[in-house]
N, C-alpha and C positions, 0 to 999 in steps of 0.2 A: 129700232130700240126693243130690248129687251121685253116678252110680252111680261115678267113680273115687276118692270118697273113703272107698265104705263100709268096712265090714271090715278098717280095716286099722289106724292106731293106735285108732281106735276102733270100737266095735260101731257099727251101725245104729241111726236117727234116728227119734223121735216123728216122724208125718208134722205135728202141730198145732207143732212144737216150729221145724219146716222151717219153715212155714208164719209163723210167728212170728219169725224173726229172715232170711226173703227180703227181699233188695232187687228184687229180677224187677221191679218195679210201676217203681220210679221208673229200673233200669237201662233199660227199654226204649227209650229216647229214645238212648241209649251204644250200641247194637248195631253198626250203622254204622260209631261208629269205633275201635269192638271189634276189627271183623276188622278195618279196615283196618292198627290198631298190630300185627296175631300178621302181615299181610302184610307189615309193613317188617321186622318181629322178622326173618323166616324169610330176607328178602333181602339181610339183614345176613348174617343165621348164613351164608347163603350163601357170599357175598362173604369172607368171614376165614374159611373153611373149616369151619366148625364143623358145618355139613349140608353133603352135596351136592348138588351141583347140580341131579340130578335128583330127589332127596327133597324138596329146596323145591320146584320142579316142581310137581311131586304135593302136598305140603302147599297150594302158593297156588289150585292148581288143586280142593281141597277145599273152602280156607275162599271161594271165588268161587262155591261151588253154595249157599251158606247163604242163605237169601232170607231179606229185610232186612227181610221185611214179616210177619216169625212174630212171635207173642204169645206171648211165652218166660214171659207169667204163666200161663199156661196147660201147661208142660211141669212137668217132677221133679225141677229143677233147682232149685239155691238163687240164684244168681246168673246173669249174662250170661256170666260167664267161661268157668263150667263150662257153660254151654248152647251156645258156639262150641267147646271143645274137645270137648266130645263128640259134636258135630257131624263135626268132624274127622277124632274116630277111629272115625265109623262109613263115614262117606265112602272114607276114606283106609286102615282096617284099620291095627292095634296095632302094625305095624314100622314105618308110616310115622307116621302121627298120633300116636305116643307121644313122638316127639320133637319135637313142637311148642313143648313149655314148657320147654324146654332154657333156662335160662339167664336166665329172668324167674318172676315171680310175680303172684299175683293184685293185691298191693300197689303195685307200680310200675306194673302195667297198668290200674286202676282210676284212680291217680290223674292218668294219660296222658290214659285218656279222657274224665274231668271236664275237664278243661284245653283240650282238642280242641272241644266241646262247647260247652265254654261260650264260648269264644274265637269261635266260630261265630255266636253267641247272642249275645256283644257287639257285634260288629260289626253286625247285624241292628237290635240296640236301639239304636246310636248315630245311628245313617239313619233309624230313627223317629223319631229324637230331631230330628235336620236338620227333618225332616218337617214336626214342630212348628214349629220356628224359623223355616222359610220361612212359614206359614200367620200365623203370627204378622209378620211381616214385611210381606207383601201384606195383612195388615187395615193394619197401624199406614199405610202408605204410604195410605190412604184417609182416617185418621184426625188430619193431622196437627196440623188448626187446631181442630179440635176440642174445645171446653175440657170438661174432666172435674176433680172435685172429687178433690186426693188427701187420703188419711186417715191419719191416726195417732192410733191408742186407738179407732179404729173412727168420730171423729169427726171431719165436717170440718175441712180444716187450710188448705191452699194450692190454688190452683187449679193445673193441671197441664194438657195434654193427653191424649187416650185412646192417641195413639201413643208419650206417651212412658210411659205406664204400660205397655203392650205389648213395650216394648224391656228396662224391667225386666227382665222375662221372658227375655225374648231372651238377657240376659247372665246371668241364674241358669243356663238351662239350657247356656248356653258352658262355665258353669265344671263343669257336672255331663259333659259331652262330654270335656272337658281330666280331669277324675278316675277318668272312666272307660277312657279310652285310657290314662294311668297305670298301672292297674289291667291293664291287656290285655297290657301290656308284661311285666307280672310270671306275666299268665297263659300267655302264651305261650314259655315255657320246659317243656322235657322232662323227668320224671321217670325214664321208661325206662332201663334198666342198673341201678337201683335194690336190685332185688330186694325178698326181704322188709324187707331193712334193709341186709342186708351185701355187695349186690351181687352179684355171681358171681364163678368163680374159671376162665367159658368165655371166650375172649377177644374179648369183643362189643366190638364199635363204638360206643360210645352215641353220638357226635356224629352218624355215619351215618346212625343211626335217626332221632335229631332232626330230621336234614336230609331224610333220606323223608319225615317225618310233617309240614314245614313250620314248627317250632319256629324262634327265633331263636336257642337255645342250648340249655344243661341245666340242671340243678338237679345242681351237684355233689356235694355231700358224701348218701351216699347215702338215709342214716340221715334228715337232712333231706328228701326226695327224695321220702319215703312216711310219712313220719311229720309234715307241718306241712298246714295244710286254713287258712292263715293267706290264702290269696290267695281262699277263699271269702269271708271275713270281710271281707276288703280289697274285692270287690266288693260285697259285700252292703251294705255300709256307704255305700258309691259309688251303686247302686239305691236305698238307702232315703234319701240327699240327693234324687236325683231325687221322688220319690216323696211327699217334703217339699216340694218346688217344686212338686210338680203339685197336689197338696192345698190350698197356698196359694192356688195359682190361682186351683180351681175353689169355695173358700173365699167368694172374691171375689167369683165369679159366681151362688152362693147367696145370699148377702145383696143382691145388687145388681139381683137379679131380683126381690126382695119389696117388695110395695107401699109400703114404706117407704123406700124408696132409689129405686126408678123410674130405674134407670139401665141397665140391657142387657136387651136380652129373648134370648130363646132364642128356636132355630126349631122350630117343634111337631115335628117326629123326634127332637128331645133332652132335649122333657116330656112329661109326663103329665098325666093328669087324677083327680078323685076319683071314686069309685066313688059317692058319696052326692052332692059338693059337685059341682052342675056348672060354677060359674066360673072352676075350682080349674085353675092352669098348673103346675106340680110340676116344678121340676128335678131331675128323677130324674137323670137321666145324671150332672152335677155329683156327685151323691150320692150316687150309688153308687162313681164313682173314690176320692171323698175316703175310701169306708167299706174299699176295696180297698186304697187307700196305707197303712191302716194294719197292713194283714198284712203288707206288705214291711218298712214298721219291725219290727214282730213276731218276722219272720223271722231279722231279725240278731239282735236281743238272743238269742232261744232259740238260735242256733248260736254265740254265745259263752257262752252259760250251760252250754253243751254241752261246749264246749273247754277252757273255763277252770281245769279239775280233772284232765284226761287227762295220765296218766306219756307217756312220750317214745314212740314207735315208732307200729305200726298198731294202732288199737283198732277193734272194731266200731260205736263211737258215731260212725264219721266215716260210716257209711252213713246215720246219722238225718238228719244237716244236709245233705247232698246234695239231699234232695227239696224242703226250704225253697229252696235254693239256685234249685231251678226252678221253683217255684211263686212267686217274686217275679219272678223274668225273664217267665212267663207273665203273670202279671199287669200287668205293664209295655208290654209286648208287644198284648195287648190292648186298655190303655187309651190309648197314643198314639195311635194312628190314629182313634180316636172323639174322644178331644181335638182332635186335628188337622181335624176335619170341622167340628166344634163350633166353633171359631175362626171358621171361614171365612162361618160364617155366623150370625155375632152382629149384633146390631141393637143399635147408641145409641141412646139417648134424644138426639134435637135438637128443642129446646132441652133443655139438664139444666135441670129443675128450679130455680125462682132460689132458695130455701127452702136449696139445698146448695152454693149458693157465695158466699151471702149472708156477709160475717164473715168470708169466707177470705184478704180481700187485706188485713187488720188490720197484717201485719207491715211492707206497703210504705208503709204512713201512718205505722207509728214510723220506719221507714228514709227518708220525707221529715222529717221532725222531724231527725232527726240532720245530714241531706244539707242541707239550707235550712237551717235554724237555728241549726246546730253544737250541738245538745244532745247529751250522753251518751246511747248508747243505752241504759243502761239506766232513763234518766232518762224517756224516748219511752216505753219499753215502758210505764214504770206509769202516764201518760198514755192512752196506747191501753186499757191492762185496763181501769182507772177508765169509760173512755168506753164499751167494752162493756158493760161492767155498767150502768153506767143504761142503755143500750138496750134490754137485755136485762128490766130492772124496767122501763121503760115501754114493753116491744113495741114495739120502734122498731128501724130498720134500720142501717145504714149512711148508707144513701142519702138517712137524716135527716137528718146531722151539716151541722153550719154552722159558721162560720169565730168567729161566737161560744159555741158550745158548749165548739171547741177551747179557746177563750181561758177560760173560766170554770172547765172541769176542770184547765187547766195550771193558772192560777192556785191550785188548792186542791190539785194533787198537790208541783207544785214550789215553790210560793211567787211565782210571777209568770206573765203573762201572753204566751202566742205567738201570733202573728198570723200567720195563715194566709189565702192566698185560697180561694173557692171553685174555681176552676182547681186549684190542688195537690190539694184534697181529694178531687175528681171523679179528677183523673187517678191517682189510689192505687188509688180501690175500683173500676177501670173492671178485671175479671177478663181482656178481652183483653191490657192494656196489662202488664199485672200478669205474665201468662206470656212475651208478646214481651220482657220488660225484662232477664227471667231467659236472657240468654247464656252464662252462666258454663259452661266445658264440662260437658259433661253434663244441662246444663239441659234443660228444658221449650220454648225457646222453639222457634218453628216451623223457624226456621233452624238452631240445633243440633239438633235433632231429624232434622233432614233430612241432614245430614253424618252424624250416628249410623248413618241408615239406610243409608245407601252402604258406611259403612264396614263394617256387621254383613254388605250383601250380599256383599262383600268375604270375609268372615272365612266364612262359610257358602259360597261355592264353594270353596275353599280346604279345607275339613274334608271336605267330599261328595266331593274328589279322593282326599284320603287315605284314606278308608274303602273308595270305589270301588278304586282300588290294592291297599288289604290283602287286598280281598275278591277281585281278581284273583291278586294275589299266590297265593294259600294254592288258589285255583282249578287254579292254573299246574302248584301242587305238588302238588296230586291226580290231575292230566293224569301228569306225569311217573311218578310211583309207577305208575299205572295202564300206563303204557307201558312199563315195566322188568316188572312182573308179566306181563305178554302175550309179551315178548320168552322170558321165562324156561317159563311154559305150552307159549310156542310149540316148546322144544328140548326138551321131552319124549318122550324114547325114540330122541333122534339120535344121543345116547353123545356129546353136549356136556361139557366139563369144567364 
């Protein structure tokens, strides 16, 4: 325990007991912008009088001797807070460093620096996120005539392209970009001036401080300010969509690499092999992201099962969800960029397999029945099923069907007879014709597919700007702070006001 807190409303600390309720482990990544919040705190207190000017001085000129790179689980401290403050006041000596926490607590300054941190760590993960989308982009542009079986139920359904499956993608992870800039907006508000709850009664600036530390505003009401962990939840919630789209993904690319489907292969730095079986190609990499997405889900559920029972103010249970909070960003963090590799060098099957597109252009044979003949569609359809189904009892394709087949199954599904040529029936089950026909926005065929792509590379420089900007932005605001602290260092002992 903290040596400023022994002794005094209460006795001295089991060291196992210290030991047992430390955040030190997961604060250490917070240290950074630990001191930097007690440097805006003291330029503030400056600024509205509340220290002087040469006291901040001396205070900024303490907390600038902390190196950034101590293993604070390693000191007698319980937390980061108390391991910068008493840094402080050995630097600084007890008249000056004892007025360092004038006016804040450990509550509005903890929940500063999760927010600091993590807003850090979004922007990071959202340029991963790009990362992917471009990789995913440059394959689909390679991909676009490409025909690839799509599935529903896991069973062939329509034929598709491989680029416009790739674009899916594309736009899952847009929306997880748009959720999590959401999310950053809410994160990027100040807690500071907070206090433990009730704020101070020193006359801080908190908007100043915001404005040092790069915030877009506060979090007013104070009480809220250090008592809500609801913008954790809001991210985590945000990371564990992500995290559901990457699993889908690599979902796909587990089954699609197994002999039974013969449709992408990996490149050997993304498999494995067996230890016994030597034939054996193992999408490990696949396999392991999908077993890692699911601690990200994990993660939220236990940080609201956490939340979901705590009375109003600071409890200690908001130190437990903290380290979920980072152990899902790490994870994330991790796995794009090996996603991102893995994309770039995926291998299709040319040809797919005809076994998996065999049966898939069935709906554009009922959609000639309808278009030529004027039947109801759903009159088509049970014509079509009927005609699969004996195919299916005499192993027979498609590409068996005859102009009198059609006519002997209408005749016993509908009560009469359709005449069909062999021209309409070819050009139904022909899988290129079948994807070119599909224009409808959004479609499959090669020419929507290729407006798509322009438009997503469109939408993907446009995002990479604004992240670049925030990321300069908040850079900008580090420069400045950093150049007011040097100003203020620098008037030490010139009897500056």
């Amino acid at each position: 325990m903290s040596k400023l807190l022994r002794n005094t409303r209460l006795g001295s600390k089991r060291r196992d007991i210290v030991d047992f309720t430390s955040s030190t482990k997961a604060d250490q990544r917070l240290l950074e912008n630990v001191v930097t919040i007690n440097k805006a705190h003291v330029i503030m207190m400056a600024e509205r009088g509340i220290v002087k000017r040469d006291k901040a001085a001396a205070l900024l000129e303490a907390l600038e001797k902390i190196k950034l790179d101590t293993d604070i689980t390693k000191t007698d401290v319980e937390d980061v807070h108390m391991y910068v403050e008493e840094s402080v006041l050995e630097s600084a000596g007890p008249e000056i460093g004892g007025d360092l926490h004038i006016g804040k607590s450990r509550n509005d300054q903890v929940s500063t620096a999760i927010r600091m941190t993590l807003r850090e760590s979004l922007i990071q993960l959202m340029l991963a996120l790009t990362d992917v989308q471009e990789k995913l982009l440059t394959t689909a542009e390679k991909h676009v005539e490409t025909l690839f079986p799509g599935y529903t139920h896991t069973q062939p359904a329509q034929p598709i392209t491989f680029a416009h499956y790739l674009l899916s993608f594309f736009d899952a992870f847009s929306r997880d970009l748009e959720r999590l800039m959401e999310s950053y907006q809410r994160v990027n508000k100040s807690p500071m001036g907070g206090g433990a709850l009730a704020g101070t009664s020193f006359p801080i600036d908190r908007e100043r401080t915001a404005q040092l530390l790069g915030f877009s505003g506060i979090i007013e009401n104070s009480l809220d300010a250090v008592g809500s962990r609801d913008f954790i939840v809001e991210t985590q919630a945000g990371l564990s969509l992500v995290a559901l789209n990457l699993s889908r993904f690599v979902e796909d690319l587990i089954l699609w690499t197994s002999a039974g489907f013969g449709l992408v292969e990996l490149a050997d730095e993304f498999s494995s092999t067996s230890s016994i079986m030597p034939q054996k190609k193992n999408p490990e990499v696949p396999e392991v992201i999908r077993a890692r997405m699911s601690d990200v889900a994990g993660n939220l559920l236990a940080t609201i099962m956490t939340l979901k029972s705590l009375p109003s103010g600071y409890n200690m249970d908001f130190q437990e969800i903290t380290p979920k909070l980072w152990e899902s960003i790490d994870l994330l963090s991790v796995s794009l960029p090996v996603l991102r590799d893995l994309i770039a060098t995926l291998k299709v099957s040319d040809p797919i397999p005809s076994r998996l597109l065999d049966l898939t252009t069935s709906t554009e044979l009922a959609n000639m029945l309808v278009r030529r003949h004027g039947l109801p569609f759903r009159s088509a359809h049970r014509i079509v099923g009927a005609l699969v189904r004996d195919l299916a009892e005499k192993k027979l394709s498609l590409s068996d069907v005859t102009p009198d087949v059609i006519k002997s199954i209408s005749t016993r599904i509908i009560g009469f007879s359709v005449a069909v040529s062999q021209e309409d029936i070819r050009a139904c089950l022909d899988p290129k014709r079948f994807v070119d026909s599909h224009k409808v926005k959004g479609g499959p065929s090669p020419m929507e597919v290729t407006r798509m792509l322009k438009s997503r590379d469109q939408y993907l420089a446009r995002w990479r700007e604004k992240l670049s900007k925030e990321a300069d932005r908040q850079q900008e605001t580090r420069e400045a702070l950093r150049s007011i602290e040097e100003t203020y260092r620098a008037s030490r002992g010139h009897g500056l006001p």
